[in-house]
C-alpha positions in Angstrom: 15.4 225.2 39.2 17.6 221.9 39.3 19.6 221.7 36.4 20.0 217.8 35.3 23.4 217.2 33.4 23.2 213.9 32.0 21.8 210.6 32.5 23.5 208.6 35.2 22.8 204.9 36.3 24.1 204.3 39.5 26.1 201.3 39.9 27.6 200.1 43.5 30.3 197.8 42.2 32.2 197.0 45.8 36.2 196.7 45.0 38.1 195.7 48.2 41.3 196.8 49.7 42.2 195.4 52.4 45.9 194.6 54.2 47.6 191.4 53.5 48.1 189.5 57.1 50.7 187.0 57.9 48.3 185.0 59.5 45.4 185.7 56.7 41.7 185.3 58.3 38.8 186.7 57.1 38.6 189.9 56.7 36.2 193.0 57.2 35.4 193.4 53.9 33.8 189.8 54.1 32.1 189.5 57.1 31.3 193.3 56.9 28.9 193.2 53.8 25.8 193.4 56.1 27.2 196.3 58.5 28.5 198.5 55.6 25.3 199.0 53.6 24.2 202.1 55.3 27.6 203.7 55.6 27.9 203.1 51.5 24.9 204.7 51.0 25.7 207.2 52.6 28.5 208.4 50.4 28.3 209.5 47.2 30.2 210.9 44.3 30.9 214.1 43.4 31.0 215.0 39.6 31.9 218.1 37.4 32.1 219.3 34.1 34.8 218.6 32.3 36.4 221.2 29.1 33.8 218.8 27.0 31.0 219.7 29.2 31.2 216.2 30.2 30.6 215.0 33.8 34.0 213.6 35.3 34.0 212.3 38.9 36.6 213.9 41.0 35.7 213.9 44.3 33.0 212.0 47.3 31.0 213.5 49.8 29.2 212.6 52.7 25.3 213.0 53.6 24.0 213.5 56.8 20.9 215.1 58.2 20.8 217.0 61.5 17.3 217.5 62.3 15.4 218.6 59.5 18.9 220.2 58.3 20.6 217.9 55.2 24.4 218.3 55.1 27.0 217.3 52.2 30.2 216.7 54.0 33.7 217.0 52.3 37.3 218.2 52.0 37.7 222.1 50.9 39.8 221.5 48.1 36.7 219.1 46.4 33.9 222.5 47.4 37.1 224.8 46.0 36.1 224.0 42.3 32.8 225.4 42.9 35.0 229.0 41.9 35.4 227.2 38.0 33.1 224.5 38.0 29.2 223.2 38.5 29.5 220.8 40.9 26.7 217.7 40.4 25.7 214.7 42.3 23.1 211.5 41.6 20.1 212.7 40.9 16.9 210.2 40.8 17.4 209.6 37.0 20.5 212.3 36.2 23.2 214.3 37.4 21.7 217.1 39.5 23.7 220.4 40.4 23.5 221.1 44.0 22.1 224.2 45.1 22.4 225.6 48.8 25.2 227.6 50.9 28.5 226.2 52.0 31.4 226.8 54.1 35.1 225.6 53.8 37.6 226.1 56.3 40.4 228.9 55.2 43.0 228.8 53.2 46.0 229.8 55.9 47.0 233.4 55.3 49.8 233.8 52.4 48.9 230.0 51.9 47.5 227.7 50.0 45.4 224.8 50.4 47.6 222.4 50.9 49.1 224.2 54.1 45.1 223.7 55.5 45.2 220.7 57.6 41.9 220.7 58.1 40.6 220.8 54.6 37.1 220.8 55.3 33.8 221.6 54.0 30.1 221.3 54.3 27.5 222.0 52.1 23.5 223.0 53.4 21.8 221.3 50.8 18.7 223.5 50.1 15.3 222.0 51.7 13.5 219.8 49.2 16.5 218.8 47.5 17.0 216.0 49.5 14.0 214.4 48.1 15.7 214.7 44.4 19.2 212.4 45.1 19.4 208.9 43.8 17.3 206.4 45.5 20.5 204.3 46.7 21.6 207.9 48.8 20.4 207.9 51.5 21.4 210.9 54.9 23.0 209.3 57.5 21.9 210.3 61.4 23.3 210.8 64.6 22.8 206.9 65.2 25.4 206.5 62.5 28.1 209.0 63.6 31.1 209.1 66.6 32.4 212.8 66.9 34.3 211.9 69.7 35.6 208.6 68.7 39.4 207.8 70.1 42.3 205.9 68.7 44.8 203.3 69.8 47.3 201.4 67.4 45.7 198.8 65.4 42.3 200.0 65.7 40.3 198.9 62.9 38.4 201.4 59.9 37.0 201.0 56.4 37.6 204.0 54.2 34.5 204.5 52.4 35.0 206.6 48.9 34.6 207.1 44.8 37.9 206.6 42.7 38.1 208.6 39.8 40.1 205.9 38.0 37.2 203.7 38.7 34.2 206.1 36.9 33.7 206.1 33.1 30.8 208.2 31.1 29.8 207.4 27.9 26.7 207.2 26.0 25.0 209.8 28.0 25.9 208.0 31.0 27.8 207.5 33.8 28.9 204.7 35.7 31.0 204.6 39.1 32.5 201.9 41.5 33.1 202.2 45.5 35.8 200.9 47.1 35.9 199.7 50.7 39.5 199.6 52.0 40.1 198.1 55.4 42.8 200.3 57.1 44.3 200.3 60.3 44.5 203.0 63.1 48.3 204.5 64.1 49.5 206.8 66.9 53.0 207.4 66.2 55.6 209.6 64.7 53.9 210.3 61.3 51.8 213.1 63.3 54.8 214.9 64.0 56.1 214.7 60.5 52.7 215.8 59.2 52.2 218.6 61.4 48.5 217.4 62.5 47.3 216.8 66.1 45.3 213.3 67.3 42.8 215.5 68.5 41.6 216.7 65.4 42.9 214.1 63.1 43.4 210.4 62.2 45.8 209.1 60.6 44.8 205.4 59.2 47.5 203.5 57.6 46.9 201.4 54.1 50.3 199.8 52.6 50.1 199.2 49.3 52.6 197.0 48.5 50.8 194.9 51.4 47.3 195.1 49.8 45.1 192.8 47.5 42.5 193.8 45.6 39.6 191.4 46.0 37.8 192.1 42.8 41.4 191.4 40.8 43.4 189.2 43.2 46.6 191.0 42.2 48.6 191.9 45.4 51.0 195.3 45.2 48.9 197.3 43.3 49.8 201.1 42.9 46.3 203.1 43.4 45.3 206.2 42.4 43.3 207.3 45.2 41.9 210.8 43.5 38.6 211.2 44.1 38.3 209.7 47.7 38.9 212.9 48.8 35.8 214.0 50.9 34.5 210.1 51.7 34.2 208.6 54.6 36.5 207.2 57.4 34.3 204.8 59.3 35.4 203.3 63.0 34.7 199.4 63.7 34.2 198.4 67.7 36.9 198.4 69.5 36.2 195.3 71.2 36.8 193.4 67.8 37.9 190.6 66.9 35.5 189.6 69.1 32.6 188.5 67.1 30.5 189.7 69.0 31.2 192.9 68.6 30.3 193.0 65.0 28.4 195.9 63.9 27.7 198.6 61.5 30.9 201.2 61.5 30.3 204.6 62.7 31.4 207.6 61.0 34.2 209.6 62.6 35.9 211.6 59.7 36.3 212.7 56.0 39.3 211.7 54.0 41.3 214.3 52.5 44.1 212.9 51.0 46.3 209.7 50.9 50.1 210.3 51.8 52.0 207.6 49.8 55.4 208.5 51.4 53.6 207.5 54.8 51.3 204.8 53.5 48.0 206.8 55.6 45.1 208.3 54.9 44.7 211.6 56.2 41.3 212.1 57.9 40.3 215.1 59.6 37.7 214.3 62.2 34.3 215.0 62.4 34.0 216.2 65.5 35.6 219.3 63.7 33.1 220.1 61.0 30.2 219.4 63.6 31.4 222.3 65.6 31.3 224.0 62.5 27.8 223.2 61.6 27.1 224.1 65.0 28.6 227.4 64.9 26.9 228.6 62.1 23.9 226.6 63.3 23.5 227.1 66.9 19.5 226.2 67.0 20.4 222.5 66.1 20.6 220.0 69.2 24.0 219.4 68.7 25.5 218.5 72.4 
């Protein structure tokens, strides 16, 4: 039985974030619009009940479908409130409460979650439920994904995610916006510092005192990025700024938290959670 929450009218309001250049040219965000459509879609936000019993948006998730296998991809600490919470996504008309197993990397022995680098998660979305999620979700596929993509300075990537600050509900319903924001790729010390490996994580740098909000045109703008956590990390050709290279983004990882002090993104890379998937799933042609 699906339990419906409350009704929820799902709005894709786009606010841009992208890096102030000294020699400004268009950006991603602009000449993106077509390419992005299907990587929006398929993220969505992740919702749960507030003290009120009121749906409050805390966290985004990614949908893929391997086979005839539907995933929900996101960071462990978002799955982690499933121990105090109902955990609900768009339904076709309302909030729906997901149903299914899911699996979240440890918490590091004596730790806590913030020592787990990986911070991953994946949710097996039980079969039929797929055909219950809002009509602007849709599962992204193997065409859509890089597991193995590589990274060299300067590289470009959209971040793909749900702000909390950006979500209201009232009147029985709740209303969202997704940001896009245009980041760039870094291989340098900050790894060290962070304690993470290239291999298994991407570290995409977004300064905002360098940034611009499209939507508002204010430059400088302090953002509370709570609620990205689990979204997307999505890898433009390499070959740009050739325009010819222009196409959709692939997915390559899922966000788990912004570091301010080091103006990145922390993305764990999906190569990671596929071989995760594929562990526990060892039927599914996954090479």
């Amino acid at each position: 039985m699906i339990r419906r929450i409350a009704a929820f009218r799902f709005q894709l309001s786009l606010q841009r974030l992208d890096p102030i250049k000294e020699n400004p040219d268009i950006s991603l965000s602009d000449v993106g619009d077509p390419y992005l459509r299907r990587p929006e879609a398929g993220v969505c936000p992740i919702f749960r009940e507030d003290g009120k019993g009121e749906p409050e948006q805390f966290g985004s998730g990614v949908l893929i479908r391997i086979a005839d296998h539907h995933f929900l991809l996101s960071a462990a600490h978002v799955f982690d409130d499933f121990k105090n919470h109902a955990i609900m996504i768009p339904g076709r008309d309302y909030l729906v409460e997901i149903y299914g197993e899911y699996r979240v990397t440890p918490v590091p022995e004596g730790g806590t979650r913030d020592e787990d680098n990986d911070d991953l998660g994946y949710f097996q979305l039980k079969d039929g439920f797929e055909s219950e999620l809002n009509s602007s979700l849709i599962f992204l596929d193997e065409l859509d994904c890089d597991p193995i993509d590589s990274t060299k300075d300067g590289d470009a990537y959209t971040i793909i995610g749900y702000q909390a600050e950006l979500s209201d509900f009232s009147e029985n319903t709740a209303t969202t916006e997704i940001p896009r924001i245009s980041c760039s790729g870094v291989q340098d010390h900050r790894f060290g510092k962070l304690k993470l490996d290239p291999q298994t994580h991407l570290l995409l740098q977004y300064r905002m005192k360098k940034g611009i909000s499209f939507k508002t045109m204010i430059p400088g703008k302090k953002h509370d990025f709570s609620g990205m956590s689990g979204g997307g990390a999505f890898a433009w050709s390499k070959e740009l700024p050739n325009p010819h290279a222009m196409a959709q983004p692939l997915l390559v990882g899922i966000t788990t938290v912004y570091s301010q002090y080091h103006n990145v993104f922390l993305v764990t890379r999906l190569g990671n959670v596929i071989a995760g998937i594929h562990k526990e799933f060892p039927d599914l042609p996954i090479a």
